[in-house]
matplotlib code that plots the C-alpha trace (Angstrom):
import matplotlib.pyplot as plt

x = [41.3, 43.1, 41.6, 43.5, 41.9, 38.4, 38.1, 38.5, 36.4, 35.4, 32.6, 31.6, 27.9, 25.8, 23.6, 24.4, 26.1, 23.2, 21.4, 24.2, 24.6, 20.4, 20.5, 23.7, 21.7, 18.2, 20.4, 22.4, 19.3, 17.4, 20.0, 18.5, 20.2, 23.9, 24.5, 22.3, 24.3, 22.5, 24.1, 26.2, 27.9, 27.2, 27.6, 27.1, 29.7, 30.2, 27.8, 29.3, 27.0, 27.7, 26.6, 26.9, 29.8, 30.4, 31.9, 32.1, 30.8, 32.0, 30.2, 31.8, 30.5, 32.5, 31.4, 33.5, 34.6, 32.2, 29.9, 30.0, 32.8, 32.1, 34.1, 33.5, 35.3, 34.7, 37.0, 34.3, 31.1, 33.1, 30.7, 27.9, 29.7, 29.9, 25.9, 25.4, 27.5, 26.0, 22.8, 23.5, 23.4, 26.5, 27.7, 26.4, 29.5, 29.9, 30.9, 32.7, 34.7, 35.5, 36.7, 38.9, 37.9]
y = [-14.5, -11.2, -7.9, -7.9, -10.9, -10.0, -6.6, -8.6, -11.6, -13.2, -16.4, -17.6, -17.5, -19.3, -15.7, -13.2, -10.3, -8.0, -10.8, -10.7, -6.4, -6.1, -8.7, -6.4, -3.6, -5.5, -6.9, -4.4, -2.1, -4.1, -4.9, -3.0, -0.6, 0.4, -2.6, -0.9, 0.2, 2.1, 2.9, 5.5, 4.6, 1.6, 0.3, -2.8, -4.8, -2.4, -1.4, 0.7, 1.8, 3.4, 3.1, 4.0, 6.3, 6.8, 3.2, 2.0, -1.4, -2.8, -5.4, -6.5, -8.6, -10.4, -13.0, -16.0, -19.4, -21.4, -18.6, -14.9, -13.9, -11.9, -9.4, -7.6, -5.0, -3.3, -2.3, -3.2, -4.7, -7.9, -10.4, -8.8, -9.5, -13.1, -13.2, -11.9, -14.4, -17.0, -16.0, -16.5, -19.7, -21.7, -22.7, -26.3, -28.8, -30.8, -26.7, -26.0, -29.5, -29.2, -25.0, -26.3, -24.4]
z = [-8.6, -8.4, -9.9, -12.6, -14.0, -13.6, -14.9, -18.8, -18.8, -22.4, -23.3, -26.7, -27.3, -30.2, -29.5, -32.5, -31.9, -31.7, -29.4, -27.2, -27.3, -26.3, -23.8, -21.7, -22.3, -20.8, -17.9, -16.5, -16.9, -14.7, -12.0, -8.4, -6.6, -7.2, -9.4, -12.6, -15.6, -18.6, -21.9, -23.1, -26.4, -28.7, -32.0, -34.1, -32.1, -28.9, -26.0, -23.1, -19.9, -16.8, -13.6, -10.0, -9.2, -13.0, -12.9, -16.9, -18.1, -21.6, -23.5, -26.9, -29.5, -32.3, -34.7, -34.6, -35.3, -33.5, -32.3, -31.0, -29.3, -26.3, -23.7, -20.6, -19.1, -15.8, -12.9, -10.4, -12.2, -12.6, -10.7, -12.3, -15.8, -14.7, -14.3, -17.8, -19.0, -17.0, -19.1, -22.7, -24.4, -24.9, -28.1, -29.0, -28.1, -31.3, -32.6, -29.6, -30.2, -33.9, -33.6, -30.4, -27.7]

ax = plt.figure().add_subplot(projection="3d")
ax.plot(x, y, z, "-o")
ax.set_aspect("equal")
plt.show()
């Protein structure tokens, strides 16, 4: 996968948006070594942190058809994105089916 397609990644979560906003905040916080991120800006639908080398990590929340609508954006946090993805809780199937995704 080329760079370009990893620094915007996006999942659908049955986690609220709030749920989704804490849980970025508790994982990237916790991440060792150059791979920690701790917030700088946030609101109700937005969390941004930065870590080593001043290097930005986006977390967006959305409510949406189906479940929460989620983004991450990152120039070089993107497999670290894919973990905290990997962590919430997918939307149930039977929603998943009747929305379409």
């Amino acid at each position: 996968m080329s760079q370009r397609n990893r620094t915007l990644q996006e999942t659908t979560t049955s986690h609220s948006p709030a749920e989704v906003l804490q849980a970025a905040k508790d994982f990237f916080g916790r991440q060792t070594g150059i791979y920690a991120a701790f917030p700088e800006q946030e609101s109700k639908n937005h969390v941004t942190m930065r870590g080593q080398g001043g290097e930005e990590v986006v977390i967006a929340a959305f409510p949406g058809e189906g479940g929460t609508k989620v983004t991450g954006s990152t120039y070089l946090f993107d497999q670290q994105i894919a973990r905290f993805f990997a962590t919430l809780a997918p939307v149930p199937l039977a929603i998943a089916t009747e929305s379409g995704e």
